[in-house]
N, C-alpha and C positions, 0 to 999 in steps of 0.2 A: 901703494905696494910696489916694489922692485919690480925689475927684470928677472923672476925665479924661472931657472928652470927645473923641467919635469924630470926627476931621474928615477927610471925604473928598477933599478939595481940599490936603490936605497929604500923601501917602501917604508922604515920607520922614521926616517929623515922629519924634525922638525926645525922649520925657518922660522926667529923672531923676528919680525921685523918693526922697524919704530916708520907710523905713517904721520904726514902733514896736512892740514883742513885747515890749509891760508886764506883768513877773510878779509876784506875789506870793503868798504859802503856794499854791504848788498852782495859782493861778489866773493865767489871760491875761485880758486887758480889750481885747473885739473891740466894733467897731460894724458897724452894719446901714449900708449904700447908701441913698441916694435912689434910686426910683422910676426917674426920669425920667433918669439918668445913665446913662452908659456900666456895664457888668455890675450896672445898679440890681436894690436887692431882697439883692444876695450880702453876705451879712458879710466882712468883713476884719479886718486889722490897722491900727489907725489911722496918719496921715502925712501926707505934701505932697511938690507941683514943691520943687525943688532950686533957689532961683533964683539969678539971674548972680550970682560972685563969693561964695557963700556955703560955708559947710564942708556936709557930709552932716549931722553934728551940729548945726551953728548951725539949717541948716532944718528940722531935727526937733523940735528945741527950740522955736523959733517956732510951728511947726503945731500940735504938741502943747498949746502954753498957748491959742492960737487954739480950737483944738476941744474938750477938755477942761477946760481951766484947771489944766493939772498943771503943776509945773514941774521937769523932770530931774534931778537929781541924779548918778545914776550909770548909765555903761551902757557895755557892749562889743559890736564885732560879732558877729553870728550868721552871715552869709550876703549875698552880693551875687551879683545873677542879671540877665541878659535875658529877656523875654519879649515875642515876637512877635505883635501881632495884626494882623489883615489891613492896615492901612493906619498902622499905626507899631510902633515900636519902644518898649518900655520901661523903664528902666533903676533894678532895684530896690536899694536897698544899707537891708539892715535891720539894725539893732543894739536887742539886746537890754536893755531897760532893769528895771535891779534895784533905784533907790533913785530918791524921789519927793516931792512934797510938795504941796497942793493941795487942789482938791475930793477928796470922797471917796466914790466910787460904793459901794451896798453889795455883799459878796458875794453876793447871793440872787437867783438866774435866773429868779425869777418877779417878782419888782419889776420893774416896766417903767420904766426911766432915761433919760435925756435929755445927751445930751454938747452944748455950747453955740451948736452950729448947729441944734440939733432931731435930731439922730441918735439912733437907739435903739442903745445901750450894757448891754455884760452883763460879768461877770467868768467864766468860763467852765473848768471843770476842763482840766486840758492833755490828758487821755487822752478828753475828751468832745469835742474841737475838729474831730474827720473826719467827728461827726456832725453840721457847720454848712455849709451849703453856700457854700464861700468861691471867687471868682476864679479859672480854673485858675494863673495867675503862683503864687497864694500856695500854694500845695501843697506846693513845695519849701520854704517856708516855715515850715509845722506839720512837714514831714518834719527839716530842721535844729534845730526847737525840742524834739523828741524824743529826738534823738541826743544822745550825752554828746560829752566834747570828748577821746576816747583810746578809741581802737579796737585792742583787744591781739590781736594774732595769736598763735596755740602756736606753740612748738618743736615740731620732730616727738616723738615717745615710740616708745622703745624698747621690745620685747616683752616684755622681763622682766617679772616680775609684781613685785619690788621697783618697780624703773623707772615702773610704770604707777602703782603706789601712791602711791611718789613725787608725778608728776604730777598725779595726782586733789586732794593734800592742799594742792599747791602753787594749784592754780588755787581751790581752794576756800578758800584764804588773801583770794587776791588779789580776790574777787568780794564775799569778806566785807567787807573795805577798801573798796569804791566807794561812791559814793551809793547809798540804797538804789533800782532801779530806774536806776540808770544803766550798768549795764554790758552792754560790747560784746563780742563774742571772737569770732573767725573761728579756725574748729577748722582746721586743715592738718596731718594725720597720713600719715605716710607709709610706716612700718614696719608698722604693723598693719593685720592685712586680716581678714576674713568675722566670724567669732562676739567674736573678742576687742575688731575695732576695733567693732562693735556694742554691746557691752558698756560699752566707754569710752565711747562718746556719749551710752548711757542717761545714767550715770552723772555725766555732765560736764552735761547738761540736767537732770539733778535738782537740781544743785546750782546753775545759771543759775537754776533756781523757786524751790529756796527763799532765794536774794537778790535776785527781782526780776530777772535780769538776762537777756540774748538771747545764743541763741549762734547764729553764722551757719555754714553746711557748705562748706567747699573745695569746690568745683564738680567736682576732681579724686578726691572718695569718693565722690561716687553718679553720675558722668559715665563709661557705661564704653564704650557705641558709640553709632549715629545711629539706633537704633530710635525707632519711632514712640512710645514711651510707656516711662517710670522702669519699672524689674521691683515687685513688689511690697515687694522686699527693700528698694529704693533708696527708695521712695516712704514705707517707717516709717522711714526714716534721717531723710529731708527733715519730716516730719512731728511727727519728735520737735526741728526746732528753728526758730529762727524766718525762715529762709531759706539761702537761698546766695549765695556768692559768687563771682561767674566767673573763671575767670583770663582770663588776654587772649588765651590762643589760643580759649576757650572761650565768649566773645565772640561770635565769629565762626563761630560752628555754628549749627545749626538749635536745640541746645539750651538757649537762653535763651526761644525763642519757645514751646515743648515744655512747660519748666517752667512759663508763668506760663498756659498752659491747662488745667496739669492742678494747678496752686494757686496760682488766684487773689489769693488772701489773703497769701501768704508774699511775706517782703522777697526782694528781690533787688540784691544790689552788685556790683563790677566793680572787677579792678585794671588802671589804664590808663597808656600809656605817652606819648602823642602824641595830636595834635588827633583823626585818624582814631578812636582807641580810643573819645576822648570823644563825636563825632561818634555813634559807634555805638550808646555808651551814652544819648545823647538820643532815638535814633531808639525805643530800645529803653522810655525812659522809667526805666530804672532808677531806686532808692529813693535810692542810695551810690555814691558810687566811690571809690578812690585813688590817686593820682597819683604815680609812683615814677621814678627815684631823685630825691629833693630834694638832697642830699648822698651823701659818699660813701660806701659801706657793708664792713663784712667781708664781709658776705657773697658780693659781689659787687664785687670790688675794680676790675676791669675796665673797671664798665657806667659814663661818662660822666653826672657828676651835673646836673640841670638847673638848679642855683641859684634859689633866690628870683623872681629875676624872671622869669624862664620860666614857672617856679612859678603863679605871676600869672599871666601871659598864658593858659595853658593852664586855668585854673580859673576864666578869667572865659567861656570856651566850654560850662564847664558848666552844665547846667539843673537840675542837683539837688546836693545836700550834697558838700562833699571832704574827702576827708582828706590830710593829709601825709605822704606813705612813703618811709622811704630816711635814715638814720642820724637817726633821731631822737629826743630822748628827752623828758621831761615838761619840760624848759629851754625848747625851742623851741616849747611851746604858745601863747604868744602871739603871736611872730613870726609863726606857720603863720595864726593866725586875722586878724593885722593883712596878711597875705599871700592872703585871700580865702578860707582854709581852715576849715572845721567845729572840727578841730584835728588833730591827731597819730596816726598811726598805728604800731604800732612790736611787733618779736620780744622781740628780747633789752634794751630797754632797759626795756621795761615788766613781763616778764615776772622780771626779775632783782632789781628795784627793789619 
């Protein structure tokens, strides 16, 4: 994000601005704030105003050889957001840049560097970046740069101890397959209950460790009434993984507020259907959401698909990462992301493939 300033005499004022999430091995290339500007002192992700008649691209490009001396090469969206501050509005749309050319900061976070306005510049590990005190806008921003672009939900699992073995071998295929450190899974089991479905989650979380990867809990395995506090059973369920996921009626209970006092730490996502859900999930602050149906599903041949451009409309209300849910499969990964999305969410296309 720019050098914006705060002008109190324009309180409708909205800034577009195009941000940059320059990676290489491992590392982001953030800079420090001036002082005397608007959120001065905060590191960011470097960028600029959007000006009249220009692409998000064309201004990125510019700002970037302006303040670095890089010049672009390649890069795809991450993430396009609003953010509110008292007296305007800001409109971020960040794309991720993978290929570059130019000056060349070193990686070493104790070199103290200089980007071509006098900014202090670092190259910065992606897992060390929540320990930089950055803008609240940009949060959803480290939050999307974290995320992989395919979020697999299970199938339910049958009780059979074939059945479950099955499943164990099949998810420990698929986790092996991802980047290392990039995968996602939202467990949703529905057949198994007390010591066995216990046993699978061990099991499905060892094997999330040893490939790096997260598993998130159905809101629907450790949500059983509106008690004040998870039982201690429910609490090692959530504990053994890296958060939960609400469903949309679960949204709307007192239990989303419940879980994030009693761990802090732990992500939390949301499947949503309509502005309201997202609505909720901003108030809520959530890490994730998904956005369902995109198209139309077996699953649910019934439910009224919201096509693409809906799609859009409703994922530009959100404030943090989306995914695409509802007949999807790894084909529509970039439509979903050129469509405002993180990327794809999906049962049986990802889980089959």
């Amino acid at each position: 994000m720019p050098n914006i300033e705060v002008s109190s005499h324009r309180p409708n004022e909205c800034v577009h601005v195009a941000v940059a999430v320059i990676v290489t091995n491992g590392h982001v290339l953030i800079s420090k704030r001036a002082q005397h500007v608007h959120q001065g002192g905060l590191w960011e992700f470097p960028g600029g105003k959007v000006e009249a008649g220009e692409t998000v691209s064309e201004a990125l490009t510019r700002e970037i050889k302006e303040e670095l001396g890089i010049n672009i090469k390649a890069s795809q969206p991450l993430i396009s957001l609003e953010h509110d501050y008292p007296d305007k509005r800001v409109i971020l749309d960040v794309l991720m840049v993978t290929a570059f050319e130019g000056i060349e900061y070193e990686c070493d976070p104790v070199i103290k560097q200089k980007g071509l306005e006098g900014q202090q510049v670092k190259w910065v590990l992606w897992e060390q970046l929540k320990s930089y005190p950055f803008p609240q806008a940009n949060q959803a921003i480290i939050e999307a740069l974290m995320l992989p672009e395919k979020y697999l939900i299970t199938p339910d699992c049958e009780p059979e101890s074939n059945k479950i073995n099955h499943f164990i071998r099949h998810l420990s295929r698929i986790l092996a397959n991802y980047e290392s450190g990039r995968g996602l899974v939202q467990l949703r089991i529905k057949s198994l209950k007390d010591s066995a479905l216990n046993t699978l989650i061990q099991q499905v979380c060892d094997i999330a460790k040893n490939n790096n990867s997260r598993i998130m809990l159905n809101s629907s395995l450790c949500f059983i009434d509106d008690s004040a506090s998870l039982s201690m059973a429910q609490s090692q369920l959530v504990n053994m993984t890296a958060g939960v996921h609400l469903t949309s009626e679960h949204l709307y209970e007192t239990f989303p507020e419940r879980f994030r006092q009693q761990f802090p730490d732990k992500k939390m996502a949301a499947s949503c259907h309509c502005k309201a859900d997202i609505d909720r999930a901003n108030d809520l602050k959530l890490d994730f959401i998904v956005i369902s149906p995109v198209q139309q599903t077996a699953s649910h041949p019934d439910s009224k698909p919201l096509g693409w451009e809906q799609f859009r409309t409703l994922t530009s209300f959100a404030k943090m990462p989306v995914f695409a849910l509802g007949g999807m499969s790894q084909n529509d990964i970039e439509q979903a992301k050129n469509n405002g999305a993180q990327g794809i969410s999906a049962i049986r296309s990802l889980w089959e493939n």
